[in-house]
C-alpha angles and dihedrals in degrees: 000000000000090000094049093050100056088060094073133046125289092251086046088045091053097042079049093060091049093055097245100127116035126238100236082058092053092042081051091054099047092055092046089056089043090052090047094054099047091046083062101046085050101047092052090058101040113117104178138040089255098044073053099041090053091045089056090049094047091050091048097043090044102047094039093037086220128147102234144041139169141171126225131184131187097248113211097287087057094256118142104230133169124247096168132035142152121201099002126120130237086239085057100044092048090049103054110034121120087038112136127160089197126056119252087236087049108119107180103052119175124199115257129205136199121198098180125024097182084063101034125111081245106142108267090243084054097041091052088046093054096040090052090058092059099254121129096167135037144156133224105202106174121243105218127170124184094352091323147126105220093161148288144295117226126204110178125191123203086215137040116281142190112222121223129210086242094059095048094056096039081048085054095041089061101035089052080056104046082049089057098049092050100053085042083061099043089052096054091050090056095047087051094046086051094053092049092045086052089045088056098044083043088057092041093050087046093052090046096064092045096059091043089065094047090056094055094068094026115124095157090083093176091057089049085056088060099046091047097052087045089053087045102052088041089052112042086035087236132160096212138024142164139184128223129192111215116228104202086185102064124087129342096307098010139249151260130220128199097247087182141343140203114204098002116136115225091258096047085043096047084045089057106047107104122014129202126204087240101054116110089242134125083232084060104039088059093043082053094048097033077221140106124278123206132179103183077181111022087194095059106038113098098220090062102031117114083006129149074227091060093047088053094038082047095049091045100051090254118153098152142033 
């Protein structure tokens, strides 16, 4: 008792002896603080999503003193899928993701508890999926970060349960700052992927440069071909690339000739050749516009489509230009 008792406050402690909070309430709210505290002492080492993603399922299971826990986020398409998850199977799993009882666009998202599932207003086809995998409470508690809504926290029971207040607001404590974490986490992955993105421009411009002081005393033009289609594959991270020289004199508009080529088959290479103004290719589109021309997707684009250019970008491995 004695033991129990030191861990609440004096007053707490008083109204305990008299009988006016129950011990199994005290005991609740002890584990909700311990749960609390070790959410935060996790948090602050965690080092990855999923170090952040098990401290959040320890807090709730722990808090709540349920069986089960998992962690879903709306993934770019606006899709809730899981990324964590403890006891669940991959049926499961399969069969409810995307669910969500709140909009993506929702902004004010309340937790919502079930105590029963067998007597909830739960669909008749998700009801059967949730009580198949042996859960017969849960609670939805909204993940929101900066105004909104990223996802949702799950806490399952094999058995019926009356949720407290108490357990709402712990169950909101935790998932503010799982939210948290995870921005936190997706801000520093963007940061990183910036730095990475300006160490990159920094080396091409510096290659570029480079290569900009080699041409001026380069008399091996064959050999500057190759270095400019190197620079240009390393630095638009491409797979292919080629080089034409545009002859103004030729024909009625002028044409262009493939100088050099990396990845082109013979017979790409040998289509591409010479290009007229009036060929139905991307190389000629571009001669016609004096602009550049970009497919992010050369079998959708409907300039190329149906094409003699698709069938030889097909037959070279070429999505984009």
């Amino acid at each position: 008792m004695s033991a129990t008792i030191s861990a609440i406050d004096a007053p707490s402690a008083q109204r305990v002896r008299r009988g006016v909070i129950p011990l199994s309430e005290v005991a609740t709210a002890n584990r909700q603080r311990d749960a609390l505290y070790q959410l935060s002492e996790q948090l602050h080492r965690a080092t990855t999503l999923q170090e952040t993603y098990d401290a959040a399922m320890d807090a709730i299971e722990s808090a709540l003193n349920c069986d089960r826990s998992s962690i879903l986020l709306f993934d770019e398409a606006g899709v809730m899928q899981f990324v964590a998850s403890r006891g669940l199977s991959p049926g499961y799993r399969a069969a409810v993701t995307g669910h969500s009882p709140w909009q993506v666009s929702d902004t004010d998202a309340t937790p919502i508890d079930v105590p029963d599932v067998a007597a909830s207003a739960l669909s008749a086809d998700l009801k059967a999926t949730v009580l198949g995998e042996g859960i017969r409470a849960a609670a939805f508690i909204p993940l929101v970060s900066d105004g909104a809504l990223i996802g949702k926290f799950m806490a399952y029971f094999r058995e019926p349960y009356e949720f407290s207040k108490d357990d709402l607001s712990v169950s909101l404590v935790i998932a503010r700052q799982l939210a948290f974490a995870v921005q936190r986490n997706r801000v520093d992955q963007q940061l990183r992927a910036r730095e990475a993105q300006l160490a990159e421009d920094l080396a091409a411009a510096s290659r570029l440069q480079s290569l900009s002081l080699e041409m001026a005393g380069q008399a091996d033009f064959d050999a500057l071909h190759e270095k400019l289609l190197d620079a240009s594959i390393s630095i638009m991270h491409a797979d292919f690339a080629s080089i034409q020289q545009f002859y103004p004199h030729l024909g009625a508009h002028g044409e262009l000739k493939l100088l050099a080529h990396r990845g082109f088959s013979p017979q790409a290479a040998q289509f591409w050749a010479w290009v007229k103004p009036n060929d139905s290719c991307m190389c000629a589109a571009a001669m016609s516009r004096r602009a550049r021309v970009i497919a992010a997707d050369v079998t959708a684009e409907p300039f190329i489509v149906g094409t003699t250019d698709e069938v030889q970008f097909r037959e070279a491995g070429i999505r984009a230009v």
